[in-house]
SEKETI-930009 format. One record per atom (N, C-alpha, C, O): residue in one letter; y, x, z. Coordinates in pm, whole numbers, padded with zeros to 5 digits, always signed. Each point is the difference from the previous one (the first is absolute). Layout:
N
AYXZ ...
This chain:
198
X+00887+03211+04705 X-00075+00013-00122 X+00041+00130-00066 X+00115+00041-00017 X-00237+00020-00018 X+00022+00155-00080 X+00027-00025-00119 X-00010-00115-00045 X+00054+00230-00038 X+00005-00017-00153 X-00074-00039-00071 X+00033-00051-00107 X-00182+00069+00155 X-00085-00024-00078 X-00027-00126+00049 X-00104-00034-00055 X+00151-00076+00147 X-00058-00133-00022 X+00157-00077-00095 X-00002-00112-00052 X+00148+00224+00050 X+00101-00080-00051 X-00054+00005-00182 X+00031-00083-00086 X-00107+00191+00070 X-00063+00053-00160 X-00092-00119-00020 X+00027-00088-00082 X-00118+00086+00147 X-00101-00108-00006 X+00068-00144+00013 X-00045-00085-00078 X+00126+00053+00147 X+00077-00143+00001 X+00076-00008-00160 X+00004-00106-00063 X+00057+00241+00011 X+00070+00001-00108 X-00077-00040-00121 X+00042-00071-00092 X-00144+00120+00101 X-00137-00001-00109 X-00034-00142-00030 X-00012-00055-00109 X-00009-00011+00286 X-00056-00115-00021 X+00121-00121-00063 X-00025-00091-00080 X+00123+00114+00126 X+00110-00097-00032 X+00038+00042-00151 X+00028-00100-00066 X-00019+00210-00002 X-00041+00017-00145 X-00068-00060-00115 X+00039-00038-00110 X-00179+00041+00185 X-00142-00090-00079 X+00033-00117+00022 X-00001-00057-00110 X+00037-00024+00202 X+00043-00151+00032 X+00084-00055-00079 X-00012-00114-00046 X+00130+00215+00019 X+00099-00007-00084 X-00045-00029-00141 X+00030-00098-00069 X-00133+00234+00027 X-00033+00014-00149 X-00067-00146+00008 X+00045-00093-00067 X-00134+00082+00136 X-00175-00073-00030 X+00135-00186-00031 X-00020-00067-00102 X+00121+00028+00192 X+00079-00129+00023 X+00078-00013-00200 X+00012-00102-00068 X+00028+00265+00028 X+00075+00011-00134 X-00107-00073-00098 X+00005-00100-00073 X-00099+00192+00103 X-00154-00024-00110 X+00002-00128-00004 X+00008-00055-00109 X-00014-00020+00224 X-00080-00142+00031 X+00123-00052-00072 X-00035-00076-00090 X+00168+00091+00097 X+00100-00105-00045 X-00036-00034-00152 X-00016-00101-00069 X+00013+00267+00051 X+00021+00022-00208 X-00085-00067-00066 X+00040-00055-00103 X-00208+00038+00152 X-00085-00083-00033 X-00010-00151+00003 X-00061-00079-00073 X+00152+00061+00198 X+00038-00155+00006 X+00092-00044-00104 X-00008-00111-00052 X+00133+00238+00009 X+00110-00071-00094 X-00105-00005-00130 X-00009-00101-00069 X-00041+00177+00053 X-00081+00004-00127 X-00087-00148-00051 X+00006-00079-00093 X-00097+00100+00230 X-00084-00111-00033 X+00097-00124-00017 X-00042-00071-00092 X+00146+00026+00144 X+00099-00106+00002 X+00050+00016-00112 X+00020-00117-00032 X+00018+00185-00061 X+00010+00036-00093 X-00087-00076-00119 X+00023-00103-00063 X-00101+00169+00061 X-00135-00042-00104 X-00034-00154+00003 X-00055-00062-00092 X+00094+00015+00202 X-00030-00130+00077 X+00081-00120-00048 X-00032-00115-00029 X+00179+00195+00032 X+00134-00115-00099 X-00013+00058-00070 X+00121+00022+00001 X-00161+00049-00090 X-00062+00070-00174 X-00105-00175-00027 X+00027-00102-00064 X-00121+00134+00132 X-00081-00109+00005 X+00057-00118-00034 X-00012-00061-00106 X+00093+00023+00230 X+00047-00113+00007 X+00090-00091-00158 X+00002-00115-00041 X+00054+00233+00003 X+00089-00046-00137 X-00093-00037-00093 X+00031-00098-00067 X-00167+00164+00036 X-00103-00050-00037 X-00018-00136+00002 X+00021-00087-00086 X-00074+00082+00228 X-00017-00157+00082 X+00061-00111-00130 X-00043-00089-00075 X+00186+00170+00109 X+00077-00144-00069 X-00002-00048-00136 X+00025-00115-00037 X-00055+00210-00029 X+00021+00011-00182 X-00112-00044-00020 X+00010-00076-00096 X-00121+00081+00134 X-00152-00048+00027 X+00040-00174-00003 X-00026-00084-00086 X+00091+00074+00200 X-00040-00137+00040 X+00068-00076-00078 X-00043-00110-00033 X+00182+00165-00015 X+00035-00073-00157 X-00032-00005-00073 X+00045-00096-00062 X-00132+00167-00004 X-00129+00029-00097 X-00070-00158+00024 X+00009-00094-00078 X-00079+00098+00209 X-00072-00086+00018 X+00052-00115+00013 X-00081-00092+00005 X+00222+00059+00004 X+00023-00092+00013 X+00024-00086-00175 X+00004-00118-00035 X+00004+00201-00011 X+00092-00011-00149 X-00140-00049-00062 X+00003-00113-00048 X-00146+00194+00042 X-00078-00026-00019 X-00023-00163-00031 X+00017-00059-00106 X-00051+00021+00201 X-00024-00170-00023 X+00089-00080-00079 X-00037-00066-00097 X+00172+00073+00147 X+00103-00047-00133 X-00004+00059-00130 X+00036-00085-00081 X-00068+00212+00014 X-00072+00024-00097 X-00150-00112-00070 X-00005-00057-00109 X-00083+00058+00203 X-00135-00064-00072 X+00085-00131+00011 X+00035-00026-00115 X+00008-00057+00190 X+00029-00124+00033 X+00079-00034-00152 X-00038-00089-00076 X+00155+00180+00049 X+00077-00018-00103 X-00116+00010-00150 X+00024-00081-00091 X-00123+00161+00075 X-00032+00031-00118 X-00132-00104-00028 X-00049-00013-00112 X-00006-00067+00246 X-00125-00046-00005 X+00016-00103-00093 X-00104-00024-00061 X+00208-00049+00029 X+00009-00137-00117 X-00052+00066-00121 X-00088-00053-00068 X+00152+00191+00033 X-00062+00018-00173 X-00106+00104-00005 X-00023+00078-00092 X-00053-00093+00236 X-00106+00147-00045 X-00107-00089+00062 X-00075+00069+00070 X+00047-00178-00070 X-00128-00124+00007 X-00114+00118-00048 X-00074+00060+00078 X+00077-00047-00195 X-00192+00104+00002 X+00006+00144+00044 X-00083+00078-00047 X+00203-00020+00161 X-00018+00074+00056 X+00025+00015+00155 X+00086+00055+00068 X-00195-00126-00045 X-00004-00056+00177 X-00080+00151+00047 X+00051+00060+00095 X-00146-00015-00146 X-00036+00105+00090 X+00104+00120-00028 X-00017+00097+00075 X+00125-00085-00175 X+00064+00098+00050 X+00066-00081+00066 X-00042+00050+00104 X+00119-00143-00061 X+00095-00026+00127 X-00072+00018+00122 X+00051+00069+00088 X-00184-00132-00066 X-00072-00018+00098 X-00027+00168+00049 X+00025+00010+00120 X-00067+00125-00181 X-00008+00102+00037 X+00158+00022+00053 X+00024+00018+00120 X+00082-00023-00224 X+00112+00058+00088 X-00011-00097+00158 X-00051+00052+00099 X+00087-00147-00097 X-00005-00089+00117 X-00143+00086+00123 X+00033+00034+00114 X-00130-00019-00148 X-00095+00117+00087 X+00062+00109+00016 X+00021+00044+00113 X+00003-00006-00180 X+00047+00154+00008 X+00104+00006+00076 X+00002+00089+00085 X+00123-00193-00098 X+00142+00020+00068 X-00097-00007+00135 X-00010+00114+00045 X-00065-00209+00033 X-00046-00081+00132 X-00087+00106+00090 X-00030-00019+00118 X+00002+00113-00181 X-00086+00136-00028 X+00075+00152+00045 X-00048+00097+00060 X+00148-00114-00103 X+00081+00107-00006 X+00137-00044+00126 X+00070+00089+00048 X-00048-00254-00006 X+00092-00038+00071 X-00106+00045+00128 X+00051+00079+00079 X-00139-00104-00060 X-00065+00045+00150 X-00020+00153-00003 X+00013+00079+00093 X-00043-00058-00210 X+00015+00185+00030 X+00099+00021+00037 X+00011+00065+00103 X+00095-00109-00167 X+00163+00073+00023 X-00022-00037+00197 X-00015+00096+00076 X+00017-00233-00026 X-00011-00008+00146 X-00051+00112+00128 X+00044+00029+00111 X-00187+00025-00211 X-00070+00052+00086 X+00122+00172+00022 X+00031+00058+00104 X+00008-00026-00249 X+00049+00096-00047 X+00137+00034+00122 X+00030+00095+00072 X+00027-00238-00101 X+00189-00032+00108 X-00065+00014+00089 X+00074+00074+00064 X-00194-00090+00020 X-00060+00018+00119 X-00007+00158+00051 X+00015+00034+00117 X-00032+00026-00193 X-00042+00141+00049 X+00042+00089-00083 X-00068+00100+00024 X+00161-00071-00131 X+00054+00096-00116 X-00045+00136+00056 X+00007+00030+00119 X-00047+00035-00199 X-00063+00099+00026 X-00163+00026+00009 X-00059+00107-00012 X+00004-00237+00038 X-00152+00020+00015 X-00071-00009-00104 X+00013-00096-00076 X-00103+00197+00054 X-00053+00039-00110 X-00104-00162-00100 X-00010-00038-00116 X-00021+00011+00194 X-00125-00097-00010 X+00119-00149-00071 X-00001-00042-00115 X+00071+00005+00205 X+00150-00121-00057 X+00031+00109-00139 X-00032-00029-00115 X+00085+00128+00147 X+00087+00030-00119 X-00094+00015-00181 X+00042-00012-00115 X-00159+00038+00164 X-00119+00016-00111 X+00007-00169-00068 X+00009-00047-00113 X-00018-00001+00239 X-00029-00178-00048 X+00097-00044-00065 X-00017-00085-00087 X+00114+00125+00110 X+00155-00037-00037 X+00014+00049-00132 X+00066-00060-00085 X-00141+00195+00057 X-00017+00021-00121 X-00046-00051-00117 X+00056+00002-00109 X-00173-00053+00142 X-00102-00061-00045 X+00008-00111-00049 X-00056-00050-00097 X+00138+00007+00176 X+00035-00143-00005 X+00136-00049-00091 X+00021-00108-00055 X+00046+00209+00059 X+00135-00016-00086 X-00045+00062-00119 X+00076-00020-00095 X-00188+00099+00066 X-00050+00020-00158 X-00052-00090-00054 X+00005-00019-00122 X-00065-00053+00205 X-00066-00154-00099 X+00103-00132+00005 X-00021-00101-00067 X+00104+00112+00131 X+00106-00070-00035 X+00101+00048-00114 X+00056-00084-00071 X-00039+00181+00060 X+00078+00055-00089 X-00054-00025-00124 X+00071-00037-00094 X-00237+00058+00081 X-00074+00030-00144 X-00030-00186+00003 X-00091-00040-00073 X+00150-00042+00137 X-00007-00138-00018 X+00105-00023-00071 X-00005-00017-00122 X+00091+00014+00179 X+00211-00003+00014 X+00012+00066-00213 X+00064-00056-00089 X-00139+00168+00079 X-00006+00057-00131 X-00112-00105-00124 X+00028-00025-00117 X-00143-00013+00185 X-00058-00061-00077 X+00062-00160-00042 X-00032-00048-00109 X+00128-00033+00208 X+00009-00087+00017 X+00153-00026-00087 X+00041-00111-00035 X+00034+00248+00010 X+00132+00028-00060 X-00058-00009-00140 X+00027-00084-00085 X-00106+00177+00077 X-00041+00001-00159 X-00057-00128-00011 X+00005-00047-00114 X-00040+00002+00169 X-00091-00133-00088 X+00176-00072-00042 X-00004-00057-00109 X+00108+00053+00157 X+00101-00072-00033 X+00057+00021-00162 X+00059-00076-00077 X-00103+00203+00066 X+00043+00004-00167 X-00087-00118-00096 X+00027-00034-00115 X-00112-00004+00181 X-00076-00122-00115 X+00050-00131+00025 X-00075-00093-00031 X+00191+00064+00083 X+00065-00087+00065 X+00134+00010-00013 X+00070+00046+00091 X+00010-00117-00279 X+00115+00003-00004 X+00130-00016+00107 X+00093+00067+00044 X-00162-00229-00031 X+00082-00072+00067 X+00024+00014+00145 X+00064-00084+00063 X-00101+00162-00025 X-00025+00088+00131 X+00040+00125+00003 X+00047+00007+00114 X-00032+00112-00169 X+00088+00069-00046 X+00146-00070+00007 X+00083+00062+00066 X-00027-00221-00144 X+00107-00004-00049 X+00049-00053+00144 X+00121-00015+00021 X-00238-00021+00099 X+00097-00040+00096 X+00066+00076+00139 X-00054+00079+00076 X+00184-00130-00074 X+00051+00120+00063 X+00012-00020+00142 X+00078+00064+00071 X-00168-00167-00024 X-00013+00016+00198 X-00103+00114-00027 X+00001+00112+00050 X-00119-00182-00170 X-00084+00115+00010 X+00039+00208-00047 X-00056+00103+00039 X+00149-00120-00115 X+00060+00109-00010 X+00066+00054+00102 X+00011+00122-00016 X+00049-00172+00140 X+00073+00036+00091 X-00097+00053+00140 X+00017+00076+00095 X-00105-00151-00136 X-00113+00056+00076 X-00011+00104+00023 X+00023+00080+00090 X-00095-00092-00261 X-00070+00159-00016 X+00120+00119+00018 X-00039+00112+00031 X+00165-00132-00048 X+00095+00081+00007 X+00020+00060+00150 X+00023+00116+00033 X-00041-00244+00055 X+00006+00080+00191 X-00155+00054+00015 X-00022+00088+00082 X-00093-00145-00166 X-00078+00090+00049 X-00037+00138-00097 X-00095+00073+00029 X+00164-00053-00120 X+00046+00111-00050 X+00076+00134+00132 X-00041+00106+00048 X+00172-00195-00032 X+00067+00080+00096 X-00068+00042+00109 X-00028+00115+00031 X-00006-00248+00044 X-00129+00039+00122 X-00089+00068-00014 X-00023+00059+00105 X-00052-00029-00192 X-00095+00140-00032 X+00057+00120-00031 X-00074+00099+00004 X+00217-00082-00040 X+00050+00118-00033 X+00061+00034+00189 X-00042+00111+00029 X+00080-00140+00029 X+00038-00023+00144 X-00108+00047+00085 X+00023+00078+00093 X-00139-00121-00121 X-00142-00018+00064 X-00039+00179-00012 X-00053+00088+00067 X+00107-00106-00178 X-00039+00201-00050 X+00072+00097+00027 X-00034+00117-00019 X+00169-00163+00077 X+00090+00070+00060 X-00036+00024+00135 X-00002+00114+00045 X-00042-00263+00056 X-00016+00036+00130 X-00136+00037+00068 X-00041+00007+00116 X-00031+00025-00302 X-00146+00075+00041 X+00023+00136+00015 X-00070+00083+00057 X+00167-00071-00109 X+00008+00136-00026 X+00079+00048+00122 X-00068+00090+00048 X+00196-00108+00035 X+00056-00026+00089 X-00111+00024+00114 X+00004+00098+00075 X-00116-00212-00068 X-00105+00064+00128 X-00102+00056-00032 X-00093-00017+00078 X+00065+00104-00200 X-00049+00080-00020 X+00077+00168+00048 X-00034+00102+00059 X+00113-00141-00106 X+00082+00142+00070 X+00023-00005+00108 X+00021+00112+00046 X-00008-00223+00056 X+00000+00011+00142 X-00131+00037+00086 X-00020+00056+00108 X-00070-00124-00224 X-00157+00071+00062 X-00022+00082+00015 X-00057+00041+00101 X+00098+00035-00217 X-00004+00157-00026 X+00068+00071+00061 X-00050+00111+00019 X+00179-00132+00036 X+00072+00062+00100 X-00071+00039+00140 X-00011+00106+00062 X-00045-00279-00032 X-00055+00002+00110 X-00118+00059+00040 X+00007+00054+00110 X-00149-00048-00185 X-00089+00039+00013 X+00035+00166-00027 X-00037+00082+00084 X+00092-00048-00177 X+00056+00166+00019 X+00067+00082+00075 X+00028+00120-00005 X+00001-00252+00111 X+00106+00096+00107 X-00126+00004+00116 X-00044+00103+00054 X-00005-00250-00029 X-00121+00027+00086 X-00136+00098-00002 X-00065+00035+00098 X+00043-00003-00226 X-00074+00098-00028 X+00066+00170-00017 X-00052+00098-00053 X+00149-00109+00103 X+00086+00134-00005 X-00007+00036+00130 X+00032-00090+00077 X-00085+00260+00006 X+00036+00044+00033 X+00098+00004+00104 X+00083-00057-00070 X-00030+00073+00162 X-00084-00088+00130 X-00028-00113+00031 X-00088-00021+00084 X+00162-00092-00150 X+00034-00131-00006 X-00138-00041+00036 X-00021-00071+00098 X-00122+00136-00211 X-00158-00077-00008 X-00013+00035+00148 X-00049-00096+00060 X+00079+00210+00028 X-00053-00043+00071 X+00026-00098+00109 X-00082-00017+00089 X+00202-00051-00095 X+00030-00117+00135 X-00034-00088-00118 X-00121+00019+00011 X+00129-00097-00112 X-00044-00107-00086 X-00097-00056+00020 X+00008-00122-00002 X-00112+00169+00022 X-00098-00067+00001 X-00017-00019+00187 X-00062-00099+00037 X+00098+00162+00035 X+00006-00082+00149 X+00102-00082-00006 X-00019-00100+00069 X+00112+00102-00120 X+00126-00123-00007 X-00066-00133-00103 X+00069-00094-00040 X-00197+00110+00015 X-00001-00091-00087 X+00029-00085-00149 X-00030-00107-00053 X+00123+00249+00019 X+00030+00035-00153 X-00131-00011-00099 X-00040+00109-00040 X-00018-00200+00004 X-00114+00009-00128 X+00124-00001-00141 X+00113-00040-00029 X-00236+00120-00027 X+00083+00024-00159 X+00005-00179-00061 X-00053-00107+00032 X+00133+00148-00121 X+00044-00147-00043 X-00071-00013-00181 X-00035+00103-00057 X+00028-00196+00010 X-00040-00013-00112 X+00069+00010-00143 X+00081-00092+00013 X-00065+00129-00106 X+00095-00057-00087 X-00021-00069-00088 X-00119-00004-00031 X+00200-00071-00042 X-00010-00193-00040 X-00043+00103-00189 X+00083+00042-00081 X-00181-00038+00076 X-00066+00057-00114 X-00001-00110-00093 X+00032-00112+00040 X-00076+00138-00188 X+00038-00109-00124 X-00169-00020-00010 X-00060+00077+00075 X-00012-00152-00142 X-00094-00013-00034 X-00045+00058-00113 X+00076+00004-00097 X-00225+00059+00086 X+00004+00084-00120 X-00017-00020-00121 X+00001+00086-00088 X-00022-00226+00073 X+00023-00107-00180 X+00122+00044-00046 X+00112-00016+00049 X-00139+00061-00125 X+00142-00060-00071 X+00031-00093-00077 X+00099+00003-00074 X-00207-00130+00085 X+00091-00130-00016 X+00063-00032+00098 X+00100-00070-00015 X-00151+00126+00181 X+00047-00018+00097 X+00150+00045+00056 X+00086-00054+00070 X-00106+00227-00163 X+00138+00058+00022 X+00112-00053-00026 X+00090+00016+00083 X-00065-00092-00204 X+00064-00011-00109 X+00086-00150+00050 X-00075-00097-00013 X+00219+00057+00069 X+00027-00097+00015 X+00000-00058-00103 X-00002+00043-00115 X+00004-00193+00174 X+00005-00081-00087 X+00145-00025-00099 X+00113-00033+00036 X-00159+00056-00150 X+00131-00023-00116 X+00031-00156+00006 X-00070-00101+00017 X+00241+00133-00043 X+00063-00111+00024 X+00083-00039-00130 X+00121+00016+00022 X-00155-00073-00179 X+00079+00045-00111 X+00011-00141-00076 X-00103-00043+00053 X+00132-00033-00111 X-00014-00168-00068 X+00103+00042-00086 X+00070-00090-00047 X-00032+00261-00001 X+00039+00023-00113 X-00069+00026-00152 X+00072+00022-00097 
C-alpha cells in the first residue's frame, strides 16, 4: 500500500472517529433532556396524586361547589394521560404541546378551586386541608424547577444538533429536535396556584 492509500485509510478512520464522537454527544444530550424529563414525570405525578386527597378532603363543606371540584377532577384525568403520552416520548413536539395544554387548565382549575376556599371559614381552619395545600404548594414550586432543568437540556440539545457539523450526521442518526415544556399563554393559567389561609 502507497501513501496515498495509508492518507486515504487515515482520512477515513478520522471521519469514523469524528462522525462515532458526534453520534455519542447527541445521545448524552438527548439522555439528558430525557432524565430532565423524567424529574418532571415525578413532581407531576405527586401533583396528581395529592390532587384527589385535596377535593376528597374539601368536598364535605363546598356542597354548592360541585362543578368547581368536578372541573378540577377533569382537568387532573386530562392532564394525567397527557403527562403518559408526554413520559412516552419527551421531546416530541405534539405530547409536549398537549402536556402543555393540559397542565394550564389544570392549573387555572387548581387556582379557581383554591380561591373559592376563602368563602369557606371552616375549611381554611382545617389543617389536613391546610397541609395539603402546603405539599401542593411545594410540588408546584419543584414542578418549576424541573421545568426549567429540561428546558435547558432542550436547549442544549437541539443547539448542539443544529450546530455545525454535528446538523449534518443528526438528522441521519435520527436526532429530531426536541420540544420545550412551554407555559400556557393565560395568565390565569401562568400563575400557580396560591396557597395562603392567612
Amino acid at each position: 500500500m502507497g501513501i496515498g492509500g495509508w492518507i486515504a485509510l487515515g482520512v477515513l478512520a478520522a471521519a469514523v472517529i469524528f462522525a462515532i464522537t458526534v453520534y455519542n454527544r447527541l445521545v448524552a444530550l438527548r439522555n439528558r433532556f430525557k432524565n430532565a424529563f423524567a424529574q418532571i414525570d415525578v413532581q407531576l405525578k405527586r401533583r396528581y396524586d395529592l390532587i384527589p386527597n385535596l377535593v376528597e378532603s374539601v368536598k364535605g363543606y363546598m356542597q354548592h361547589e360541585r362543578g368547581t371540584l368536578e372541573a378540577v377532577i377533569a382537568a387532573r384525568g386530562a392532564a394525567v394521560n397527557a403527562e403518559g403520552r408526554a413520559a412516552a416520548a419527551p421531546g416530541d413536539p405534539a405530547a409536549m404541546r398537549a402536556l402543555a395544554q393540559a397542565e394550564g387548565v389544570l392549573g387555572g382549575a387548581l387556582g379557581r378551586l383554591l380561591a373559592v376556599f376563602e368563602a369557606y371559614p371552616d375549611l381554611k381552619a382545617n389543617q389536613g386541608v391546610a397541609n395539603l395545600q402546603e405539599e401542593l404548594s411545594s410540588t408546584e414550586n419543584k414542578i418549576a424547577f424541573a421545568r426549567q432543568a429540561y428546558n435547558d437540556s432542550v436547549m442544549e440539545f437541539n443547539t448542539q444538533r443544529e450546530t455545525f457539523p454535528d446538523n449534518l450526521f443528526a438528522g441521519p442518526f435520527g436526532f429530531l429536535p426536541a420540544e420545550l415544556l412551554q407555559a400556557t399563554k393565560s395568565a390565569e393559567e401562568r400563575q400557580a396556584p396560591k396557597v395562603s389561609f392567612r
